[in-house]
VOPAGU-2260 file (C-alpha; in pm, 1 decimal, decimal comma):
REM VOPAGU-2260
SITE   aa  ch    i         X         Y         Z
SITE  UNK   A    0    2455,2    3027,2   -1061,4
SITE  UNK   A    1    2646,4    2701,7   -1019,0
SITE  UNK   A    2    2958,4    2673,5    -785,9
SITE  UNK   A    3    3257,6    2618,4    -961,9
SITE  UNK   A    4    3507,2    2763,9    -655,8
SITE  UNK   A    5    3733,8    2564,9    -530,8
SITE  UNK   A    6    3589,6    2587,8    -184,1
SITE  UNK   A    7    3222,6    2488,0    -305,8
SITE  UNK   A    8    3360,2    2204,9    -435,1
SITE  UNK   A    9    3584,7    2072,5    -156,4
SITE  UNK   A   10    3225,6    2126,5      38,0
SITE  UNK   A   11    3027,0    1894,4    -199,1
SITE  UNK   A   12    3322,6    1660,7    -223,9
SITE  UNK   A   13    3306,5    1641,7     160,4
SITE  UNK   A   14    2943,2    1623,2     184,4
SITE  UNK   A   15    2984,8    1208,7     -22,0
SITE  UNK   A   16    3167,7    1077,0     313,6
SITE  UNK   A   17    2957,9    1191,8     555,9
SITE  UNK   A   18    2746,4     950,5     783,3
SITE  UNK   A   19    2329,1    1061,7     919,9
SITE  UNK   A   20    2404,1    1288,8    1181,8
SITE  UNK   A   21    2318,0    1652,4    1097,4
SITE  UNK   A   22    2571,4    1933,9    1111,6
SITE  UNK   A   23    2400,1    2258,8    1060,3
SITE  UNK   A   24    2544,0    2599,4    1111,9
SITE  UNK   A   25    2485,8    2847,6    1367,8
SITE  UNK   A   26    2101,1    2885,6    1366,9
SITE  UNK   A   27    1985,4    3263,3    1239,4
SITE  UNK   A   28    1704,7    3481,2    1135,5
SITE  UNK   A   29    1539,6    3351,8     780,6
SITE  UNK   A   30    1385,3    3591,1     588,0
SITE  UNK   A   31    1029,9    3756,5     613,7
SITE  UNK   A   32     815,6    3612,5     322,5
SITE  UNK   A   33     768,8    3918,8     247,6
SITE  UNK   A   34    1106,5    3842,7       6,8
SITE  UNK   A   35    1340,7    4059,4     182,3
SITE  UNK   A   36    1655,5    3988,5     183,4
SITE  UNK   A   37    1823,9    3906,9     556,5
SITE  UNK   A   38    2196,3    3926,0     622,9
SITE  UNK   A   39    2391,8    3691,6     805,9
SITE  UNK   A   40    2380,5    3717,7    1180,9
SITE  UNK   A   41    2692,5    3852,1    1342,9
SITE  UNK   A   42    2967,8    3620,2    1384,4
SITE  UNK   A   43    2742,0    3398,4    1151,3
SITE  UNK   A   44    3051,0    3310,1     878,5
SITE  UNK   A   45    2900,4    3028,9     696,7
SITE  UNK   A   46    2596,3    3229,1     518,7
SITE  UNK   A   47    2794,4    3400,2     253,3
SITE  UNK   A   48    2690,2    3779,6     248,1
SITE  UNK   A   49    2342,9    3868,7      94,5
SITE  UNK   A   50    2203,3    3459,3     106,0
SITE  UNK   A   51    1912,6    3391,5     330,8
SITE  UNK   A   52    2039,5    3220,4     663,1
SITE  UNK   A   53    1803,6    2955,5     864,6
SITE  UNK   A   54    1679,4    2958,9    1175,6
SITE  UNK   A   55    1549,4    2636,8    1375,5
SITE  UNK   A   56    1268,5    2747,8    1599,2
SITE  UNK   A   57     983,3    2573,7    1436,3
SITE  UNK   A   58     651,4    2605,1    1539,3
SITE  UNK   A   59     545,2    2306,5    1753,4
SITE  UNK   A   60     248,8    2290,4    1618,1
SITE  UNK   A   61     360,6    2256,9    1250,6
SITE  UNK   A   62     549,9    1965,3    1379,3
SITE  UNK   A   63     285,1    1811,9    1554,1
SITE  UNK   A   64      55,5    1896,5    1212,2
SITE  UNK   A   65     313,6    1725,4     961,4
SITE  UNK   A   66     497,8    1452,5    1162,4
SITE  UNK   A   67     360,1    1397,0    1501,0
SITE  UNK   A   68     646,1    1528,9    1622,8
SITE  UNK   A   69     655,7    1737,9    1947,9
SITE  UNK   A   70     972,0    1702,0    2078,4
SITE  UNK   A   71    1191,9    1911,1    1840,0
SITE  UNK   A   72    1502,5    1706,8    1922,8
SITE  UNK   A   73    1350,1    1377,9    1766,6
SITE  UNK   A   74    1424,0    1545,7    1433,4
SITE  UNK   A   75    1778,5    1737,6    1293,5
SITE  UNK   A   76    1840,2    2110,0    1199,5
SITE  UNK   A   77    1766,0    2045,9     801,3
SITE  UNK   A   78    1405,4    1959,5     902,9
SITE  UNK   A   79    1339,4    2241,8    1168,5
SITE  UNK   A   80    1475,2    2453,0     909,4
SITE  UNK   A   81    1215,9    2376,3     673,5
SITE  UNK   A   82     941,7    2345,1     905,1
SITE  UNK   A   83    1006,1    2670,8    1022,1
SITE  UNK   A   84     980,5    2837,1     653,3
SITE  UNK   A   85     689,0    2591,8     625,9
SITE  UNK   A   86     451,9    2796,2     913,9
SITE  UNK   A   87     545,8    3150,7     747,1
SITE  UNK   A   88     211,4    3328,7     680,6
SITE  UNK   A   89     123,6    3305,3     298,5
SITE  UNK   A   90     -23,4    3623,9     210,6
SITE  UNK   A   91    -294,5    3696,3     -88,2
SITE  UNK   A   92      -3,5    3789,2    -307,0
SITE  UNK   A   93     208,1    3488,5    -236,3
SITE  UNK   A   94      -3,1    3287,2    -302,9
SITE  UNK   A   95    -164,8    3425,3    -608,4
SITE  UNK   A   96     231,9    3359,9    -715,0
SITE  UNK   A   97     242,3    3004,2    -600,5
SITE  UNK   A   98     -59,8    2903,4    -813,5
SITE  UNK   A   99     107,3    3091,1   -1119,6
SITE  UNK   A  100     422,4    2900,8   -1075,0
SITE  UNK   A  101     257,2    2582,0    -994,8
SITE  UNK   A  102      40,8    2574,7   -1312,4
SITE  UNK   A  103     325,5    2692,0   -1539,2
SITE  UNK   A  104     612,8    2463,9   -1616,6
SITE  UNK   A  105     834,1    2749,1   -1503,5
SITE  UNK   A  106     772,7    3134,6   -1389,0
SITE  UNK   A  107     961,7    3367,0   -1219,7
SITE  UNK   A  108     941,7    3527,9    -861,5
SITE  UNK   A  109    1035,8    3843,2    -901,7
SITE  UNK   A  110    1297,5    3864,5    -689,8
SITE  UNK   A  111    1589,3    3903,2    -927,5
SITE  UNK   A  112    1772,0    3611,9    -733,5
SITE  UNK   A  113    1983,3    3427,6    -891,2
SITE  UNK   A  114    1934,1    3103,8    -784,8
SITE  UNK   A  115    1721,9    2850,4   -1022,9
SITE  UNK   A  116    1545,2    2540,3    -857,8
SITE  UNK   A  117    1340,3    2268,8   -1040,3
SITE  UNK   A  118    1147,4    1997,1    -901,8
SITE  UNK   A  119    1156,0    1667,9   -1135,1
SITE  UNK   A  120     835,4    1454,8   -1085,7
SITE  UNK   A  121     893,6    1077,2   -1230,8
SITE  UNK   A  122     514,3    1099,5   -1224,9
SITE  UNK   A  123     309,3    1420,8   -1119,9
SITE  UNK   A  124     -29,5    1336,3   -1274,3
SITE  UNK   A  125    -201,7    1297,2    -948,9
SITE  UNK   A  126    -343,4    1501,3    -635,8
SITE  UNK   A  127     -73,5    1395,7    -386,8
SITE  UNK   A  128     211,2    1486,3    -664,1
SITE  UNK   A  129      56,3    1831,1    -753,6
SITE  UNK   A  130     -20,1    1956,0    -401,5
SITE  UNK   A  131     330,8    1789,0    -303,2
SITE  UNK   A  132     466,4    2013,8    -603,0
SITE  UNK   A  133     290,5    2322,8    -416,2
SITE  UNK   A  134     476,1    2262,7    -122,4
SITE  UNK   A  135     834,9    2283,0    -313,4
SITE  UNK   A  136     699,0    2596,2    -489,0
SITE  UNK   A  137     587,1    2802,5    -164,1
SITE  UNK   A  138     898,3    2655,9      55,0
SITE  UNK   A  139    1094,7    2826,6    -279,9
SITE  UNK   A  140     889,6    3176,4    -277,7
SITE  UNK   A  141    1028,6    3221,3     143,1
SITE  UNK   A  142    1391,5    3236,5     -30,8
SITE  UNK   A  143    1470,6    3589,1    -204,0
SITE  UNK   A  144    1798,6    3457,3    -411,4
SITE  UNK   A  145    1556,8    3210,5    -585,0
SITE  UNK   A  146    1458,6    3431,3    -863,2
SITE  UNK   A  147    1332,6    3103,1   -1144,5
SITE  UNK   A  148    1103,5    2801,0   -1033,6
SITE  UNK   A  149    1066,6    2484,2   -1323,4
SITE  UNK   A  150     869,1    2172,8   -1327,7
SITE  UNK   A  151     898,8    1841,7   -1509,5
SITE  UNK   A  152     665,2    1520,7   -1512,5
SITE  UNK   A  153     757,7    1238,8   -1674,1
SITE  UNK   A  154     491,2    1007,0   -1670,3
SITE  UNK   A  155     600,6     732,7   -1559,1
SITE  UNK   A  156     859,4     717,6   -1848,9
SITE  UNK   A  157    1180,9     594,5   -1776,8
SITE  UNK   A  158    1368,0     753,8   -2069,2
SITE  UNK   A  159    1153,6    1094,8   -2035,5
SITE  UNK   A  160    1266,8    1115,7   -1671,6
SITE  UNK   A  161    1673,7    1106,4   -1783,0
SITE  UNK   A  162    1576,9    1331,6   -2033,2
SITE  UNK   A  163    1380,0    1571,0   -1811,3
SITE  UNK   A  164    1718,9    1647,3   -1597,6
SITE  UNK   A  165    1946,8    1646,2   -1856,9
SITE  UNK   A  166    1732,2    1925,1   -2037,1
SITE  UNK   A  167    1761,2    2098,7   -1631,4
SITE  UNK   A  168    2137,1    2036,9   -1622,3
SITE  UNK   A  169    2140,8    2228,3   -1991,4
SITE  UNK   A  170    1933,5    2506,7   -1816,0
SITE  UNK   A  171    2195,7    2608,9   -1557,0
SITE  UNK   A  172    1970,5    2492,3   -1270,2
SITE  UNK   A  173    2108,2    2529,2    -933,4
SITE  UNK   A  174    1884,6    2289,0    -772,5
SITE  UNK   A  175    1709,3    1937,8    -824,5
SITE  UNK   A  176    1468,3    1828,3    -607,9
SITE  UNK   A  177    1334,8    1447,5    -728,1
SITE  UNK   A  178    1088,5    1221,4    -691,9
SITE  UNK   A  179    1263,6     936,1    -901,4
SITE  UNK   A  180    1027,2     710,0    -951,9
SITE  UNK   A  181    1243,5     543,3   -1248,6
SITE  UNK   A  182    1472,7     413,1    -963,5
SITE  UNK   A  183    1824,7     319,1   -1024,2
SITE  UNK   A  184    1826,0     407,2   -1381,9
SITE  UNK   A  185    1855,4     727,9   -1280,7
SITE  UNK   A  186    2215,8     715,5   -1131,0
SITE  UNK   A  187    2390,7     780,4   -1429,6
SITE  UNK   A  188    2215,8    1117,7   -1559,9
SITE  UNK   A  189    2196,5    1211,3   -1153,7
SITE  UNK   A  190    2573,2    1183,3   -1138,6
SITE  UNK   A  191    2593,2    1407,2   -1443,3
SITE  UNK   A  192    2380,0    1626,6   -1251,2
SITE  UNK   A  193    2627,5    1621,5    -988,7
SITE  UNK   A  194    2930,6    1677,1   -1168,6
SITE  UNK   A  195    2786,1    1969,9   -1366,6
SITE  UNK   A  196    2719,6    2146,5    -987,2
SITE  UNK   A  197    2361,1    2070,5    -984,3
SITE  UNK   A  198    2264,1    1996,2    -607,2
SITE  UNK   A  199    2002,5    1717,0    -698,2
SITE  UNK   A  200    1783,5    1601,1    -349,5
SITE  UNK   A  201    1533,6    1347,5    -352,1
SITE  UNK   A  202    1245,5    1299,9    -111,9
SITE  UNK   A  203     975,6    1066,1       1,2
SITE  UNK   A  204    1201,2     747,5      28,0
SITE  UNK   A  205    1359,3     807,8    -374,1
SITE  UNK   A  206    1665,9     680,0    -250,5
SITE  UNK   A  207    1939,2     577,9    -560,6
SITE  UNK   A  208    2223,3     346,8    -527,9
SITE  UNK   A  209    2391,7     403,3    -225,7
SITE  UNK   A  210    2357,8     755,6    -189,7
SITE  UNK   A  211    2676,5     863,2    -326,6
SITE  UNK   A  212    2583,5    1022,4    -653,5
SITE  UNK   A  213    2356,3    1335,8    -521,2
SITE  UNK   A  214    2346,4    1588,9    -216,6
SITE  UNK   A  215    2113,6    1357,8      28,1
SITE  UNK   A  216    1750,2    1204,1      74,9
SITE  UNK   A  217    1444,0    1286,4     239,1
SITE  UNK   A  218    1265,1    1001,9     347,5
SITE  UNK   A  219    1054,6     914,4     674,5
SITE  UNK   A  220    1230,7     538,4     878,2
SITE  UNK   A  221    1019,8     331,5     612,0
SITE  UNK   A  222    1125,8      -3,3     810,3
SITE  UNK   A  223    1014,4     172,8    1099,0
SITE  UNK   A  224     676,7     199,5     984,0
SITE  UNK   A  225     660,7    -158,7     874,9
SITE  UNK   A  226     730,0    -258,4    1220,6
SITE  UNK   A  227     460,7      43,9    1349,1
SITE  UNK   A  228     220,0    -135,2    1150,5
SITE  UNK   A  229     297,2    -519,0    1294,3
SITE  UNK   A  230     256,4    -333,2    1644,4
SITE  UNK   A  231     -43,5    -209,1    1573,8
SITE  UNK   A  232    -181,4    -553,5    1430,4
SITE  UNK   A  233     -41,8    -749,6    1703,4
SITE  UNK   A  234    -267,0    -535,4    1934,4
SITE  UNK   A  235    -552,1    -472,7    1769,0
SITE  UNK   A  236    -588,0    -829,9    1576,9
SITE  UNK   A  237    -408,8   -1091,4    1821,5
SITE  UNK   A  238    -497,3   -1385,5    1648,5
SITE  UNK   A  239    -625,6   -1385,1    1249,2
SITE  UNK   A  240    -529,6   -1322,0     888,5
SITE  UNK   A  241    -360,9   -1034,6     782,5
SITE  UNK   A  242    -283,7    -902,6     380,0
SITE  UNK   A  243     -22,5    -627,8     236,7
SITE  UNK   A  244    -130,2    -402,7     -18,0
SITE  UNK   A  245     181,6    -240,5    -192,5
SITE  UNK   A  246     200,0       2,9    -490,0
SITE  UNK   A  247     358,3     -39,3    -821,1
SITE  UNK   A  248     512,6    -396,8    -907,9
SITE  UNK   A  249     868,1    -363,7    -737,2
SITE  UNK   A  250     832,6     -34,4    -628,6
SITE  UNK   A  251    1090,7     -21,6    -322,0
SITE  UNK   A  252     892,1     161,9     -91,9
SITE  UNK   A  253     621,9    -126,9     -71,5
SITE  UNK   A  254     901,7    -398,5     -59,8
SITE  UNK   A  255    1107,9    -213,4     263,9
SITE  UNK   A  256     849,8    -174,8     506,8
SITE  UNK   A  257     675,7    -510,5     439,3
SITE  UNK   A  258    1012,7    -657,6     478,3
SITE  UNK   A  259    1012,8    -533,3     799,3
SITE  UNK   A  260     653,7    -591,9     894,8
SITE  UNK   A  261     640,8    -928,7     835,4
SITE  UNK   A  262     899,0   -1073,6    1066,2
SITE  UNK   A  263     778,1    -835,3    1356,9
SITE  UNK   A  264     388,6   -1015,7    1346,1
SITE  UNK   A  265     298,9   -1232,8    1659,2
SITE  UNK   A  266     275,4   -1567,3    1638,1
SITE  UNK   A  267    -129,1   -1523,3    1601,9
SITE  UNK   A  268    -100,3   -1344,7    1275,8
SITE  UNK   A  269    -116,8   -1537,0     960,9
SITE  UNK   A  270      -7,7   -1306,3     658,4
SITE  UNK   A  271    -232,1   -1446,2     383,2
SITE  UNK   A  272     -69,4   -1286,7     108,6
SITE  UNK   A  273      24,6    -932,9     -62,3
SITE  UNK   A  274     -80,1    -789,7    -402,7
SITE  UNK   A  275      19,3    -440,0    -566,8
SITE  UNK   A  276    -245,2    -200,3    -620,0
SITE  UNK   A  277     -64,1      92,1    -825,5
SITE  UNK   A  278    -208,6     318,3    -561,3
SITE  UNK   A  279    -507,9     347,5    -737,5
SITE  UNK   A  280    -860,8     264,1    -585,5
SITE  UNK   A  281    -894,3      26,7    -876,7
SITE  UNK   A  282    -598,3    -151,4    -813,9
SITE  UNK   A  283    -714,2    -153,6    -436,5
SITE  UNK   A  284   -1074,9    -259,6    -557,1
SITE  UNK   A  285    -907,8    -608,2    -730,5
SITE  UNK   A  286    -647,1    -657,9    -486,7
SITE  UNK   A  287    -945,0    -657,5    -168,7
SITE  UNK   A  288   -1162,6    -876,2    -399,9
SITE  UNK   A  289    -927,0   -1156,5    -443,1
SITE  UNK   A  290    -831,6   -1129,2     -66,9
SITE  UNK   A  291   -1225,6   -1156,0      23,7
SITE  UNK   A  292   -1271,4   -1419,7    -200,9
SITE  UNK   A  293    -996,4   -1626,9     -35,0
SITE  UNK   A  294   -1059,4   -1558,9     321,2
SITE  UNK   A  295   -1343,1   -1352,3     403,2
SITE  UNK   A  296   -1227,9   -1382,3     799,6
SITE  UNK   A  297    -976,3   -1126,1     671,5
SITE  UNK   A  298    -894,1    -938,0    1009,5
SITE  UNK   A  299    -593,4    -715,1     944,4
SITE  UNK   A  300    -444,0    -506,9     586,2
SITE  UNK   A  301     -97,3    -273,1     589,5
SITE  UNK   A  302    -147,9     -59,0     273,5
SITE  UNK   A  303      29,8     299,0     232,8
SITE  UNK   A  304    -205,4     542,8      37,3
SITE  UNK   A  305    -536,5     638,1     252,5
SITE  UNK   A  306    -766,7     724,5     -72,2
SITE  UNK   A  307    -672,5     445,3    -224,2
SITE  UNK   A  308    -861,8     208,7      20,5
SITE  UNK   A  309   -1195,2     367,3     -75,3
SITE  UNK   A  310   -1156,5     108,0    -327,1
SITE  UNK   A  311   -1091,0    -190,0     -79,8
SITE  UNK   A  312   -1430,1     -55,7      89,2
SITE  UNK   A  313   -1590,3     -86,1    -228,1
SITE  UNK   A  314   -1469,3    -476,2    -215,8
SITE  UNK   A  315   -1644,9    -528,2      74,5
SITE  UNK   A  316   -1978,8    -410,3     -44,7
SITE  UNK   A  317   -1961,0    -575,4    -384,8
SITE  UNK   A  318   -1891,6    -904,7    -145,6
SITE  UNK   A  319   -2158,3    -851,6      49,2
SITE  UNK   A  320   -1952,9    -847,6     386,1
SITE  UNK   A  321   -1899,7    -625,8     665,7
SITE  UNK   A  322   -1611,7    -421,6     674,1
SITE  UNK   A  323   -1483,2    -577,9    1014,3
SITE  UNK   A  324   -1058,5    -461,5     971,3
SITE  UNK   A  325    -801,6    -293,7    1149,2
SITE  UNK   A  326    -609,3    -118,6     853,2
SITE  UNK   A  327    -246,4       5,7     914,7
SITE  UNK   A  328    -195,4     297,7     670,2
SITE  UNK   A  329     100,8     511,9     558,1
SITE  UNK   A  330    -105,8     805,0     441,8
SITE  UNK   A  331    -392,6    1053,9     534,2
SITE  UNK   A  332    -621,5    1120,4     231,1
SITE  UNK   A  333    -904,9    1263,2     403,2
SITE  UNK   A  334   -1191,5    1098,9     199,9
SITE  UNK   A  335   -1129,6     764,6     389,4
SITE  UNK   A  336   -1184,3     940,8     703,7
SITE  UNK   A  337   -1453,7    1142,8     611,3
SITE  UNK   A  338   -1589,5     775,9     519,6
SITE  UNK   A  339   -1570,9     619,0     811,0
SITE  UNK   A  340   -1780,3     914,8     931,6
SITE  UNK   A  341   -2002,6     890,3     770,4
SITE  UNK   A  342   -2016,0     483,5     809,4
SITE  UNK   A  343   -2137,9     551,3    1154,7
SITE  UNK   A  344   -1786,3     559,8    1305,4
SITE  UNK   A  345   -1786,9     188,3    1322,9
SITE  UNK   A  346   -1585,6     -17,6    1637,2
SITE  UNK   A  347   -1504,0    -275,3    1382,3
SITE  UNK   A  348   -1309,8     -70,4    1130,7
SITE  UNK   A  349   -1041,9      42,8    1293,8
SITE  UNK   A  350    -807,3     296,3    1106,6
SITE  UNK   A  351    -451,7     380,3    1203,6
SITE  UNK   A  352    -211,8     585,4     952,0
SITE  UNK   A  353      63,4     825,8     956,7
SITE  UNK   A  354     150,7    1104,3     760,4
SITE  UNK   A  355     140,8    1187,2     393,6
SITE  UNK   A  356     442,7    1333,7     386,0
SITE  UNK   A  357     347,2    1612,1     120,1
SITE  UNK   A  358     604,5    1865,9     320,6
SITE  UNK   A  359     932,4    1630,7     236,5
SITE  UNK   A  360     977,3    1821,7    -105,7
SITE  UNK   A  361    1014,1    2127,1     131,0
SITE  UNK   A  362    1232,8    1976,3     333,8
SITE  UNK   A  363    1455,8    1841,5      10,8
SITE  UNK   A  364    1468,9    2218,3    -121,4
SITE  UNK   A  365    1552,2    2347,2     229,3
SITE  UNK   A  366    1860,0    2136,2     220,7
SITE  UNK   A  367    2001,0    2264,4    -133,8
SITE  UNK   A  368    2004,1    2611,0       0,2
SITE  UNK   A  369    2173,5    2538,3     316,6
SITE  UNK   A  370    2413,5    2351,5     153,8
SITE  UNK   A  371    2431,2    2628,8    -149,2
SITE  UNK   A  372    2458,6    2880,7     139,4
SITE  UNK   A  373    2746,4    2729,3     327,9
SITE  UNK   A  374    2575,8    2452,6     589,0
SITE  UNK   A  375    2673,1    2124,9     603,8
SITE  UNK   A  376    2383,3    1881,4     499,5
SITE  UNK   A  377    2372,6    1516,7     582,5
SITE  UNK   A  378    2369,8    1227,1     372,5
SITE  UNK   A  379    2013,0    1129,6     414,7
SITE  UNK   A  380    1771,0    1292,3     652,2
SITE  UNK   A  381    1529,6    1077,2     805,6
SITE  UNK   A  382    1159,0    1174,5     971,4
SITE  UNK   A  383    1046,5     962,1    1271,2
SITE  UNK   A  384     673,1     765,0    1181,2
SITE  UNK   A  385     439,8     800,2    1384,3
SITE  UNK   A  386      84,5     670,5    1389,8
SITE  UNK   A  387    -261,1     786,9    1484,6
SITE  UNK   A  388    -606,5     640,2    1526,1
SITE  UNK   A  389    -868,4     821,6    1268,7
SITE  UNK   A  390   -1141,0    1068,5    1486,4
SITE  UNK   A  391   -1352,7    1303,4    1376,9
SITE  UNK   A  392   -1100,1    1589,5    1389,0
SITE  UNK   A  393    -942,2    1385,5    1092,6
SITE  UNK   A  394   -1217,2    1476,9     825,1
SITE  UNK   A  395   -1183,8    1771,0     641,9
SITE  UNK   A  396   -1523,5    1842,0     383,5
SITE  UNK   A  397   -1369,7    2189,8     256,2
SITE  UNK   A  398   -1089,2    1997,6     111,7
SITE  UNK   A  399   -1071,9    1765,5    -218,7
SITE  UNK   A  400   -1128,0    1365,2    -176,2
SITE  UNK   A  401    -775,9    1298,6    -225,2
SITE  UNK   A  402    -602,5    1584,5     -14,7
SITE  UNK   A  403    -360,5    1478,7     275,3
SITE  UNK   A  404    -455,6    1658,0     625,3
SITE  UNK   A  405    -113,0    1699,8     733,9
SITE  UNK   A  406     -15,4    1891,3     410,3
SITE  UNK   A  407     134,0    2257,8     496,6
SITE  UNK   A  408     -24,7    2434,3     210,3
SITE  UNK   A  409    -346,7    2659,3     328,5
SITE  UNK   A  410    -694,6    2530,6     278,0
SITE  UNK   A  411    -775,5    2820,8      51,7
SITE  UNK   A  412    -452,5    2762,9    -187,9
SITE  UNK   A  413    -533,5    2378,6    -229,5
SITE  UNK   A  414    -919,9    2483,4    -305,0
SITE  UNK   A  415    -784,4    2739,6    -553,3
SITE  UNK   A  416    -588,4    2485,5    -755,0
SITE  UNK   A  417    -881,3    2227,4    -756,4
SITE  UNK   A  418   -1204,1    2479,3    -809,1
């Protein structure tokens, strides 16, 4: 179905000039997820006839679970939107459809809807990807015009990735949701995307050019974290050496926030040094062993992926040292809390992180469909950090190693795709 009306495309035309702040329509009834469809509200004139409208009453407690959020007003319409969808019950048979969809590169819901939506991983060959790729698929099943659901990974190759959405744009999808790990090369087959009517949305800070070329962004204030973490040091650490573990070689997400960590340390900090780590506990396990090495007195490390640092722990024992850290972390793996548990629940290792941010492809998705059904969506939508100090209530044993704890998919789905 792809909008080729004059007045669709005066609305996406539109949608390249505005600024952050959120315009959504009049806020409505969504649909049971059940599948049924729900008709616009009375007065309600942006939902065109037979599309789902949104409302934005959001459980609390799904905000508090994904973003630390319990003020609703810290965040816009788009999110509260999703995050409502996000906290409708999943029953047997929904889900028994989400895990069909999710292991098939594309199914169909059985809704007759006409609406096609594809997420496009750069790389989806990991737990956080797949159960991230859950998320899009059961935020699609709440929508009753979305009647075809596709996936693409492309493995980290550049040239796979262009091809990946070209082969979409060929398809007649309606919807894009990215993860573009290939970066800027992207632009130029996302602006084809564009032009051909394809709403393409990325999420998790996969932000391209200057924004211009696609519907919007997802992304939590990455430089805002940065300077969360230099807070957090500057308490907890005072005075000692501190290191920044980053991902893949030039990856921008590592490069933004430790830009803005590293002018907000106190004067006491000494930042020793920062090494990529591909997000992998090997990468993590070399990184922490040269940083031992150097200066075993390490006090303080800003890293963003949780599981990952069960590597770095794994550099402390093969050095023979006690893990005596504060750690700054982006995500919430639950193995690395489960860990510490099991450590003894040490003083010395402190652990503060944020959110793993699994629910942003939902969010993404949301925002194609209230654009596709008449709202006005923002240029980028951005998620308040927030940070929390690791307890007990942080440890989840009935999940995999690997799974985040502020994910919105049900304990008994992600144990279904992993048993």
């Amino acid at each position: 179905m792809k909008q080729v009306d004059m007045k669709k495309l005066a609305i996406l035309i539109a949608l390249f000039a505005m600024i952050l702040a959120a315009c959504a329509g009049t806020p409505t009834s969504a649909p049971a997820a059940s599948g049924e469809d729900t008709a616009p509200a009375a007065g309600d004139e942006s939902v065109p006839a037979g599309r789902s409208s949104e409302t934005f009453d959001a459980d609390p407690e799904v905000l508090m679970k994904t973003m630390g959020v319990s003020d609703a007003s810290e965040v816009n319409e788009v999110v509260l939107a999703a995050m409502y969808r996000a906290g409708l019950p999943v029953s047997p048979e929904m889900a028994e459809l989400a895990l069909t969809c999710w292991r098939e590169k594309e199914c169909d819901t059985g809704t007759g809807g006409d609406v096609t939506v594809a997420l496009a991983d750069g790389f989806g060959e990991n737990l956080w990807r797949e159960v991230t790729h859950m998320e899009m698929v059961l935020q699609a099943l709440t929508y009753p015009e979305i009647g075809r659901i596709i996936y693409t990974t492309a493995m980290f190759d550049t040239q796979q990735a262009i091809a990946d959405i070209r082969g979409l744009i060929a398809q007649d999808v309606d919807i894009i949701v990215g993860f573009p790990d290939a970066g800027d090369a992207l632009i130029p087959v996302v602006r084809e995307a564009t032009e051909a009517g394809v709403l393409y949305v990325t999420h998790s800070y996969g932000v391209l050019g200057d924004g211009s070329d696609y519907l919007t962004s997802v992304s939590e204030d990455v430089c805002l974290l940065g300077q969360e973490f230099a807070r957090i040091l500057n308490e907890e650490v005072g005075t000692g050496k501190v290191a920044f573990l980053g991902g893949t070689p030039g990856n921008p997400l590592s490069a933004y926030w430790q830009g803005c960590e590293e002018p907000a340390l106190g004067e006491g900090i000494e930042l020793v040094g920062a090494a990529d780590t591909f997000w992998t506990r090997e990468g993590t396990f070399d990184a922490m062993s040269g940083f031992l090495s150097a200066h075993p007195d390490l006090a303080g490390v800003s890293y963003e992926a949780a599981g990952s640092f069960m590597g770095g722990l794994s550099a402390y024992e093969a050095a023979g040292l006690p893990v005596d850290l504060v750690l700054t972390l982006r995500t919430d793996e639950t193995v690395l809390f489960c860990e510490w548990i099991d450590m003894g629940k040490p003083d010395n290792f402190k652990i503060y992180f944020g959110s793993g941010g699994n629910y942003q492809s939902r969010i993404a998705l949301t925002a194609a469909m209230m654009h596709l059904n008449g709202y006005e969506i923002p240029s980028s939508i951005v998620i308040p950090p927030y940070m929390q100090q690791v307890s007990e209530s942080h440890c989840y044993r009935d999940l995999p190693d690997d799974a985040s704890i502020s994910s919105m998919v049900p304990h008994d789905v992600v144990r279904a795709m992993y048993p």
